[in-house]
GUTI-753749 format. One record per residue (C-alpha): chain; y negated, x, z negated; residue in three letters; residue number from 0. Coordinates in nm, 3 decimals. Example, Ala and Ser with C-alpha at 12.3 -4.5 7.8 and 13.67 -1.06 7.14 Angstrom:
! residues 2
A 0.450 1.230 -0.780 ALA 0
A 0.106 1.367 -0.714 SER 1
This chain:
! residues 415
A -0.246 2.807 1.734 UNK 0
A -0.244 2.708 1.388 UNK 1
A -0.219 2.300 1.356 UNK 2
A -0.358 2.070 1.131 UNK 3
A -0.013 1.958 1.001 UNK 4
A 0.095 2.379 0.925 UNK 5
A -0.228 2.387 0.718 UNK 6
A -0.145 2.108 0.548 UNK 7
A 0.145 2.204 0.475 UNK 8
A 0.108 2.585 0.360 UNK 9
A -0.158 2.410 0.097 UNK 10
A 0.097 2.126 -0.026 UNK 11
A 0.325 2.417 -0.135 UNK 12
A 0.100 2.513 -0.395 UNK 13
A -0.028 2.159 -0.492 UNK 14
A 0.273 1.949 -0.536 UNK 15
A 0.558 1.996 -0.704 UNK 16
A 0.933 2.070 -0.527 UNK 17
A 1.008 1.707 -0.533 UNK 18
A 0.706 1.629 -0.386 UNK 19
A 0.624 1.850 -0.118 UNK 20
A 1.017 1.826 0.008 UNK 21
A 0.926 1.457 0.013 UNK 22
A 0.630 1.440 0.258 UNK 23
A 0.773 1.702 0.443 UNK 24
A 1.067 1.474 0.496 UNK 25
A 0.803 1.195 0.589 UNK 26
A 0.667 1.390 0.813 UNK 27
A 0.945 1.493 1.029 UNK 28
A 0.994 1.107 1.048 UNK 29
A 0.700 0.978 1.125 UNK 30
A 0.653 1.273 1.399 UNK 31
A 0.952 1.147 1.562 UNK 32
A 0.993 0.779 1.520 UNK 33
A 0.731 0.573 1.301 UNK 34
A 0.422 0.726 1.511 UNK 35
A 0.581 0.686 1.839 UNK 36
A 0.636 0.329 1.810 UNK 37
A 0.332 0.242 1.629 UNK 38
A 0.092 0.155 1.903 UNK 39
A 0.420 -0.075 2.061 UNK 40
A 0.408 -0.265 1.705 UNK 41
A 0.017 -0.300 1.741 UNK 42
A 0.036 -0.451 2.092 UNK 43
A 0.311 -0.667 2.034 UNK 44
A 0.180 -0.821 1.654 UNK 45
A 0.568 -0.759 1.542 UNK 46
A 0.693 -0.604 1.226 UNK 47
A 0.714 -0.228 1.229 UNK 48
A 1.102 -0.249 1.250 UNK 49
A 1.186 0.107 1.378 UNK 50
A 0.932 0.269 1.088 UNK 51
A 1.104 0.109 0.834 UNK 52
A 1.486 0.139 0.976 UNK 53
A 1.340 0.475 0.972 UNK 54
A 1.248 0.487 0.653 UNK 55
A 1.576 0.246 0.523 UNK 56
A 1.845 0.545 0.705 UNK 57
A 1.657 0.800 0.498 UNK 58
A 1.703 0.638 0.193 UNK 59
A 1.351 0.595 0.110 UNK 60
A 1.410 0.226 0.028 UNK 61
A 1.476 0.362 -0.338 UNK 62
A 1.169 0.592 -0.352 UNK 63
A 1.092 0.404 -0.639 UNK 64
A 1.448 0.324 -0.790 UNK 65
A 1.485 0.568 -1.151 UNK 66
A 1.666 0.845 -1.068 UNK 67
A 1.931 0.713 -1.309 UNK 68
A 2.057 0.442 -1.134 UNK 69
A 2.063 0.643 -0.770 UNK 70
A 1.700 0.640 -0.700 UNK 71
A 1.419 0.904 -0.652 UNK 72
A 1.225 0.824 -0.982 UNK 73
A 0.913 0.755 -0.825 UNK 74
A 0.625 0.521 -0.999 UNK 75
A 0.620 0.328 -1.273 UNK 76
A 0.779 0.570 -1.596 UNK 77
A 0.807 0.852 -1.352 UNK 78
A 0.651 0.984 -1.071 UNK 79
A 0.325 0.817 -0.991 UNK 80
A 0.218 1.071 -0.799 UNK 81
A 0.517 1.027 -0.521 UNK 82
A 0.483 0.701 -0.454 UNK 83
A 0.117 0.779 -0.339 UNK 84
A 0.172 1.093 -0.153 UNK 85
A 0.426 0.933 0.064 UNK 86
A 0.212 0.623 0.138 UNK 87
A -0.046 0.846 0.242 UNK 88
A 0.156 1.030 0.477 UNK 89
A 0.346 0.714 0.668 UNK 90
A -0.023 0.536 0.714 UNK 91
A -0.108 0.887 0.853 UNK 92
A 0.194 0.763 1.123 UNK 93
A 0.178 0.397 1.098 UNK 94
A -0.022 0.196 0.872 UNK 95
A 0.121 -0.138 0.947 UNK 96
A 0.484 0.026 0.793 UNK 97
A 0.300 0.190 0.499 UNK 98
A 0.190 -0.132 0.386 UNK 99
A 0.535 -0.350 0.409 UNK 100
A 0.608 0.013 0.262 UNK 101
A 0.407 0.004 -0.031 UNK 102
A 0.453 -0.395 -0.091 UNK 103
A 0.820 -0.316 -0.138 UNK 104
A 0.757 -0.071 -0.354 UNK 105
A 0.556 -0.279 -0.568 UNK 106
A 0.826 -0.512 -0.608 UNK 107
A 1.082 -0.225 -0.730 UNK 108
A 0.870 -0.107 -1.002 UNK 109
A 0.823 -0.483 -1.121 UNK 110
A 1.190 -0.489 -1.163 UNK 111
A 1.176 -0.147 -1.334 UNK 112
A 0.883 -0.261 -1.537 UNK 113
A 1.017 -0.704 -1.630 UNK 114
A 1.356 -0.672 -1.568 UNK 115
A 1.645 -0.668 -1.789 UNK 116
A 1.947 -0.443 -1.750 UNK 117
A 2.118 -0.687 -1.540 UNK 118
A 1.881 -0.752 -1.316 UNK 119
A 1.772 -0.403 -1.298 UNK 120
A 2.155 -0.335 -1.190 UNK 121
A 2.150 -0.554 -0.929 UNK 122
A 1.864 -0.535 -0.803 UNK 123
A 1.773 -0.195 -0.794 UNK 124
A 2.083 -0.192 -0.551 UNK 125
A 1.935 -0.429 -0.344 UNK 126
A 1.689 -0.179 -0.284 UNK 127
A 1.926 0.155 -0.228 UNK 128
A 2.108 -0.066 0.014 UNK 129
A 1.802 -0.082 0.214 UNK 130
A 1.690 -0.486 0.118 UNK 131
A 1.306 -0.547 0.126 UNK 132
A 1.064 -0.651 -0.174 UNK 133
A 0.770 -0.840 -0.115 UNK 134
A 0.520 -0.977 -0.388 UNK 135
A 0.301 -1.257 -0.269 UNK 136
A -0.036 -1.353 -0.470 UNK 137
A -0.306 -1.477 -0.251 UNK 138
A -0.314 -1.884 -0.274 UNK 139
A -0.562 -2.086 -0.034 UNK 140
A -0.747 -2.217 -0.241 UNK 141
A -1.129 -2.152 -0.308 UNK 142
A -1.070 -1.961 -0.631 UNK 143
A -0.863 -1.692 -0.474 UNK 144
A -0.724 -1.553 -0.851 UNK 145
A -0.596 -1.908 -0.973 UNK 146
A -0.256 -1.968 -0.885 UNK 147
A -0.121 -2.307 -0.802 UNK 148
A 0.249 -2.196 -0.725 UNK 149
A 0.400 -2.360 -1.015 UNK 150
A 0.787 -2.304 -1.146 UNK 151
A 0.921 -2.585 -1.402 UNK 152
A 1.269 -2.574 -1.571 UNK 153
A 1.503 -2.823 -1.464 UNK 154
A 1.700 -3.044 -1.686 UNK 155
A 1.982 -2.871 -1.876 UNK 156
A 1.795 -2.524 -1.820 UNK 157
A 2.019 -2.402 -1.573 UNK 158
A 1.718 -2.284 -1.400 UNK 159
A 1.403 -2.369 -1.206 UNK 160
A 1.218 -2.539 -0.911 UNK 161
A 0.927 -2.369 -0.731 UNK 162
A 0.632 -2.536 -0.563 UNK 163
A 0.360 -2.347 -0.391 UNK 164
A 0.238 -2.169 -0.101 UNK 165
A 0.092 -1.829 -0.014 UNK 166
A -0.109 -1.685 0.199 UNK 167
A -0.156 -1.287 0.333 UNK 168
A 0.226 -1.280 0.227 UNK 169
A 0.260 -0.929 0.400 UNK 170
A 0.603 -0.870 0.477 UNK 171
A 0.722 -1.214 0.502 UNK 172
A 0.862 -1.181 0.780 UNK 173
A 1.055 -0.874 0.683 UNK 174
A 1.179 -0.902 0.346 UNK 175
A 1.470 -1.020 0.155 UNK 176
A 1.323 -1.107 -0.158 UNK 177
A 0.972 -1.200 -0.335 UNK 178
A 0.815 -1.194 -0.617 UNK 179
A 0.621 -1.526 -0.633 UNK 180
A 0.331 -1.509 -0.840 UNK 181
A 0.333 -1.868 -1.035 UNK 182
A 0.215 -2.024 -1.336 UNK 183
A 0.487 -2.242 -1.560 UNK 184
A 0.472 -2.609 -1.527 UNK 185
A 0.616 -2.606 -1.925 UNK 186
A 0.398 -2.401 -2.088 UNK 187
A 0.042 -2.486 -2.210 UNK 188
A -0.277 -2.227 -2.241 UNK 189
A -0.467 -1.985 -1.963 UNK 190
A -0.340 -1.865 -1.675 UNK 191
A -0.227 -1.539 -1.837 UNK 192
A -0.062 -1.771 -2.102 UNK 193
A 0.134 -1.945 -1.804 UNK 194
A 0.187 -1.655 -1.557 UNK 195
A 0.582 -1.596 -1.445 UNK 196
A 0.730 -1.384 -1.173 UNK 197
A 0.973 -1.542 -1.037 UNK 198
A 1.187 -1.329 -0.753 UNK 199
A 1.254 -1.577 -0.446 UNK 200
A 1.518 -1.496 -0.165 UNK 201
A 1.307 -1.598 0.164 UNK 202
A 1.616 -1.725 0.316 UNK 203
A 1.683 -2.027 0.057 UNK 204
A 1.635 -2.338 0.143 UNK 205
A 1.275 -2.488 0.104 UNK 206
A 1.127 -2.152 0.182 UNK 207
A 0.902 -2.155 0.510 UNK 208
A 0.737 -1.875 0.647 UNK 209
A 0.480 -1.934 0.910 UNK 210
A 0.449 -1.581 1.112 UNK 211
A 0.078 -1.691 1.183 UNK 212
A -0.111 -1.365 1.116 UNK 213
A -0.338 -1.282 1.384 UNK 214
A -0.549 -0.984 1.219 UNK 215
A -0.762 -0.736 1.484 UNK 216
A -0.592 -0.443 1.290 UNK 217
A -0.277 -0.405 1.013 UNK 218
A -0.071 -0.617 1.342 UNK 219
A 0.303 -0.565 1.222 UNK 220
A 0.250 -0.674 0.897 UNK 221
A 0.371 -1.002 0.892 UNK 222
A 0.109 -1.108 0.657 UNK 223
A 0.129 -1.524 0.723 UNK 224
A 0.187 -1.808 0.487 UNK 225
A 0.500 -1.892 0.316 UNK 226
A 0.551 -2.207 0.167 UNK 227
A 0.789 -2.343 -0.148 UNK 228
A 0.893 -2.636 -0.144 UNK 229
A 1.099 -2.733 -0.438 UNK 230
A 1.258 -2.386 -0.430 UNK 231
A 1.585 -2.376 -0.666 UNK 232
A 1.536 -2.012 -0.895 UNK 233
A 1.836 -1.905 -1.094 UNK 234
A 1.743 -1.833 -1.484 UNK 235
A 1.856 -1.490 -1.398 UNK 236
A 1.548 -1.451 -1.116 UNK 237
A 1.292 -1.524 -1.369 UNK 238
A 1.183 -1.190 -1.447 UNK 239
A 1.031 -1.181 -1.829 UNK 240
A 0.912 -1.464 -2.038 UNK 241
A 0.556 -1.669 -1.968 UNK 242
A 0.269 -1.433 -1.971 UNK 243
A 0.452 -1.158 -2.018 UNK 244
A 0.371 -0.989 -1.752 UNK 245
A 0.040 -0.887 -1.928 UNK 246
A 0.220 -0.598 -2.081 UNK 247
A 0.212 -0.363 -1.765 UNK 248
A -0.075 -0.562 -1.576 UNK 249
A -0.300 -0.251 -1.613 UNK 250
A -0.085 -0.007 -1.436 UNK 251
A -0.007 -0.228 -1.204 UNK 252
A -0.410 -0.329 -1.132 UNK 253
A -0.482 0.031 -1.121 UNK 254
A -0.203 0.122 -0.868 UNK 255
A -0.302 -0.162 -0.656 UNK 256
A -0.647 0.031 -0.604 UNK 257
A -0.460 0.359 -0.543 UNK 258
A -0.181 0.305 -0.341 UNK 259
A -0.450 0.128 -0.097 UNK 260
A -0.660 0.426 -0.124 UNK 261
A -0.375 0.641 -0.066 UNK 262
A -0.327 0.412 0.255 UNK 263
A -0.705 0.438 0.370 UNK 264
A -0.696 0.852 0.351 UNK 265
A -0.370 0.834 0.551 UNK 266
A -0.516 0.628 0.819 UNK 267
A -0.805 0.839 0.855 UNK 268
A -0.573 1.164 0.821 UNK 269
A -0.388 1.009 1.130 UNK 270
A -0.698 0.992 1.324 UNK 271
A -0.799 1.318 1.245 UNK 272
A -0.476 1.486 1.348 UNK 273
A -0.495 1.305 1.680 UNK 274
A -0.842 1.391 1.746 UNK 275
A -0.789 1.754 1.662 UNK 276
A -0.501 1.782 1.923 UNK 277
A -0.715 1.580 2.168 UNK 278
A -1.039 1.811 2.170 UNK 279
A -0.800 2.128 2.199 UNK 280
A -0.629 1.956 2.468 UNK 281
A -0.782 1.740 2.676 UNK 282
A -1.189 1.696 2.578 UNK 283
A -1.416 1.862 2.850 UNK 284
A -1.717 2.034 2.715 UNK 285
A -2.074 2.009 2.697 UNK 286
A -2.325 2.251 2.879 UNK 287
A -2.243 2.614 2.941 UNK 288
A -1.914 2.620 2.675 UNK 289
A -1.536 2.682 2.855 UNK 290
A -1.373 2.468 2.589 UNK 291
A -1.461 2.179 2.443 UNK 292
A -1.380 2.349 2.076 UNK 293
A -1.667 2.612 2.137 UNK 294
A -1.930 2.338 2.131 UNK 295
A -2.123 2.398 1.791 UNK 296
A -2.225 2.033 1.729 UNK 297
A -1.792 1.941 1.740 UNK 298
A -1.728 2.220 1.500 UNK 299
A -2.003 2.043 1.261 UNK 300
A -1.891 1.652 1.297 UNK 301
A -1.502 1.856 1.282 UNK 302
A -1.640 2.024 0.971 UNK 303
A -1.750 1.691 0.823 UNK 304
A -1.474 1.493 0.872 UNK 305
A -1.277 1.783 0.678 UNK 306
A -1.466 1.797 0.395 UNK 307
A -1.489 1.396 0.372 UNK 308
A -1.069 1.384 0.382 UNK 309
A -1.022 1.697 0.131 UNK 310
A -1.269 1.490 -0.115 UNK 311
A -1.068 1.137 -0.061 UNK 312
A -0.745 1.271 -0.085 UNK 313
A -0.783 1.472 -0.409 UNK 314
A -0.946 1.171 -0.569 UNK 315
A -0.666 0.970 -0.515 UNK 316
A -0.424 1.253 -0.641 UNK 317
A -0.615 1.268 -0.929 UNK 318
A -0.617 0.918 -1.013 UNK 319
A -0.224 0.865 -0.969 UNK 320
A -0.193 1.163 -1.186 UNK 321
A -0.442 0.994 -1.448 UNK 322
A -0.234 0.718 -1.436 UNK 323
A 0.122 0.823 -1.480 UNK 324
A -0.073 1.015 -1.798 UNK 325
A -0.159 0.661 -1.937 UNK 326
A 0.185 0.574 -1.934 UNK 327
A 0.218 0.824 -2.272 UNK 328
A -0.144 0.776 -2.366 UNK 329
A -0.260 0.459 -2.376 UNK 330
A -0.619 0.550 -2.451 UNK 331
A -0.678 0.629 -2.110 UNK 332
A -0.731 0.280 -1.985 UNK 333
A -1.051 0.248 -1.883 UNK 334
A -1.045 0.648 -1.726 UNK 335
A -0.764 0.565 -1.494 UNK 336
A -0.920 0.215 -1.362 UNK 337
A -1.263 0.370 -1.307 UNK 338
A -1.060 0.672 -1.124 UNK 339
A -0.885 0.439 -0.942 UNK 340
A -1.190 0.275 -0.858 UNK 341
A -1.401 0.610 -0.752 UNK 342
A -1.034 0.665 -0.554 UNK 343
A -1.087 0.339 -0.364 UNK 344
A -1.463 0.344 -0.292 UNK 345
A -1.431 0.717 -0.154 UNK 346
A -1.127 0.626 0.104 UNK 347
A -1.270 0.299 0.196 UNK 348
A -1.572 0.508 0.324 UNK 349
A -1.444 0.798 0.436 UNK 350
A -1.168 0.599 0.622 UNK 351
A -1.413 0.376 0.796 UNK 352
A -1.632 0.677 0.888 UNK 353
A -1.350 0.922 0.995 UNK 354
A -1.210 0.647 1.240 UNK 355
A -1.550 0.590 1.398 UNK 356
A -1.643 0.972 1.414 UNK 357
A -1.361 1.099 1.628 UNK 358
A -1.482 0.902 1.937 UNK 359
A -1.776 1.136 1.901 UNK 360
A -1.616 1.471 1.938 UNK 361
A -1.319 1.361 2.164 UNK 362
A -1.577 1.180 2.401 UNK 363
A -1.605 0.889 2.613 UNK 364
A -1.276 0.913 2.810 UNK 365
A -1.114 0.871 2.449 UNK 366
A -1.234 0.538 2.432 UNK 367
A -0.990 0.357 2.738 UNK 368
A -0.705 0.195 2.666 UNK 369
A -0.460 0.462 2.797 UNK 370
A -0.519 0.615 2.398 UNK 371
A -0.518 0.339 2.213 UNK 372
A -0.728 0.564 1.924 UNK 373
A -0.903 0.196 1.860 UNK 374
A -0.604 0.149 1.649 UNK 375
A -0.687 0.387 1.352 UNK 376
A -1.041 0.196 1.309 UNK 377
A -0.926 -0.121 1.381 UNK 378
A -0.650 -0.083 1.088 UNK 379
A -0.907 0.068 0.878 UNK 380
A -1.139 -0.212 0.911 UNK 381
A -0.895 -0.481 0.836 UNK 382
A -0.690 -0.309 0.573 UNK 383
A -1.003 -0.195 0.344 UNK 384
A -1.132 -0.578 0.321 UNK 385
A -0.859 -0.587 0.055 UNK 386
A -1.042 -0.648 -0.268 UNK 387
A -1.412 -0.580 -0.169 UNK 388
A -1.523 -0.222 -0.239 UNK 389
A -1.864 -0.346 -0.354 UNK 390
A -1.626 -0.503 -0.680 UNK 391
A -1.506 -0.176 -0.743 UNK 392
A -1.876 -0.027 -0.751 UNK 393
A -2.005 -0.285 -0.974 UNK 394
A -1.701 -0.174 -1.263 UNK 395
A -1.831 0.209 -1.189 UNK 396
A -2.165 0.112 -1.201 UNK 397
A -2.151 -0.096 -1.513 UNK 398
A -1.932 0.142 -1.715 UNK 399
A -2.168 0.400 -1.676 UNK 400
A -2.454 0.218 -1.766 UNK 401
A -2.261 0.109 -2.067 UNK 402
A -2.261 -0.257 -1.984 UNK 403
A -1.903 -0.327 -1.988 UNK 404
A -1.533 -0.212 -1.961 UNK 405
A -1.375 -0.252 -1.635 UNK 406
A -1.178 -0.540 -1.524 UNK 407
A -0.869 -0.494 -1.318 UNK 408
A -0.843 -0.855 -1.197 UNK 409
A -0.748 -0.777 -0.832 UNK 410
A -0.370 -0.633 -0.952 UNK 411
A -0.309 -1.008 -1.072 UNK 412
A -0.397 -1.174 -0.843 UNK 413
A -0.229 -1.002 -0.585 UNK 414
């Protein structure tokens, strides 16, 4: 019988280039074999998803987003947008608790690749083939979520600086070598944007404290807790660009936040799909007068539905990671690639939400015990898509259309 993942695949031939298609194929050998197998074991036990990403580290995937010119793959930012996307899509298919440390790392390589100088690209771009985790850490406690009180102030005789702050939601914490500490200078004067540095921290120096106190119903392996800084010395060669220069590639990096999560939510609901496919062949007992379960007309409809809803997520997030590798040579394409990363991210929040929920209906009650664990999918959908509210990324639609007003990609700084 023809599977869900064949299909899949026999269509990705055509739709994504060599590089591409080799590299979910790749994915998808490990995430049949290792990250999906110990996924529901990570969920139980709250711990970091350490045998998805050793997984991920022995394939050399840690560099998925190192140029291709210093030993990497050439994914993201100035090259491959696409790439990154795909292959988030297929680990949260697997494991969505990995594809988010995953996809934090990630964003961490490309700020190197986008701030750094040559040294510090050097170095640390090994860091990442030698399998070392990124983080980047935003969120702050306090009540204005995108005003950051981490502060970093130059020490006397400039040999470098002191950091001061805390985090909170600082996913992969509890995994990572290094951070990117989203701070504001304590010597410069003017906004926020003005003031805004990017520091990387190593979470083993001394001062740093993370608290492994997330306790989420869903995303469980995370390790998204607080981290604290508490006079945190930061070499003059971890300060990555000047004050407020990070301004200069805050668009892509806004957009990509909504896509990669998009990318995430469509892989989730993928997951579910595949698992709820192989469960009604398998296992589901069928209504009325019907031998199998599969004959039953009102399956093949919700079946039918759920297919349609993931073919029309997934292609808008490809297009929207193709728009914005585009904008990378044509700037004018600003406000087409945050409004397609916005349609991206209110389509898979939806259809990820709804897929999740629908399969108990075809698969049946006896899906719904423990023994399956098929709660995860929702429960990770439900908790993952409450990053940046959805209803934010309808009002920029809503308003651009109506001519009201560009959109505003504040969630990519603050995170």
């Amino acid at each position: 019988m023809f599977s869900f993942d064949d299909h899949a695949s026999r269509v990705e031939q055509f739709e994504y280039t060599n590089e591409q298609y080799d590299l979910v194929q790749q994915i998808r050998r490990i995430g049949r074999t290792q990250i999906g197998p110990a996924a529901r074991q990570t969920d139980r036990d709250g711990a970091f998803p350490t045998v998805g990403i050793n997984a991920l580290r022995q394939a050399g995937l840690t560099g998925l987003c190192v140029p291709k010119a210093s030993g990497g793959s050439g994914a993201g930012i100035y090259g491959d947008t696409l790439m990154l996307a795909l292959a988030l899509m297929e680990i949260a298919s697997w494991c969505s608790s990995t594809s988010q440390v995953f996809t934090l790392h990630h964003t961490g390589v490309q700020l190197v690749h986008a701030m750094g100088n040559e040294a510090q690209q050097k170095y640390f771009f090994q860091e990442a083939l030698d399998g070392h985790l990124f983080a980047s850490f935003g969120s702050e406690a306090g009540p204005n979520r995108f005003q950051l009180d981490s502060t970093l102030r130059q020490t006397e005789g400039s040999s470098g600086y002191r950091l001061t702050g805390s985090k909170q939601f600082a996913t992969s914490s509890t995994g990572s070598k290094w951070a990117f500490w989203r701070s504001v200078s304590g010597d410069v004067e003017g906004t926020q944007d003005d003031r805004y540095v990017m520091p990387i921290v190593q979470l083993s120096a001394p001062g740093v404290t993370i608290t492994d106190d997330w306790n989420g119903i869903g995303q469980r392996g995370t390790g998204s807790g607080h981290v604290t800084a508490d006079n945190v010395w930061i070499p003059n060669e971890h300060l990555f660009g000047k004050p407020g220069s990070y301004q200069e590639c805050a668009d892509y990096f806004a957009a990509q936040f909504q896509i990669n999560f998009a990318a995430q939510f469509v892989g989730m609901a993928q997951g579910a799909y595949r698992d709820a496919l192989n469960y009604v062949k398998e296992r589901a007992r069928p209504w009325g007068e019907h031998v199998y379960a599969t004959e039953d007309p009102f399956i093949q409809l919700r079946v039918a539905d759920m297919a349609t809803k993931l073919a029309s997520a997934q292609q808008s997030v490809i297009r929207a990671a193709r728009l914005l590798q585009a904008y990378m040579t044509y700037p004018d394409l600003r406000s087409s690639v945050h409004i397609a990363a916005s349609h991206a991210k209110i389509t898979a929040t939806e259809v990820s939400l709804d897929v999740t929920n629908s399969i108990f209906q075809v698969m049946g009650a006896s899906s719904a015990t423990q023994k399956y664990g098929f709660d995860l999918y929702y429960r990770n959908a439900r908790t993952l898509t409450l990053h940046d509210p959805v209803d934010r990324r309808r009002e920029a639609v809503g308003k651009y259309e109506l001519g009201l007003a560009e959109p505003v990609p504040l969630p990519g700084k603050a995170r």
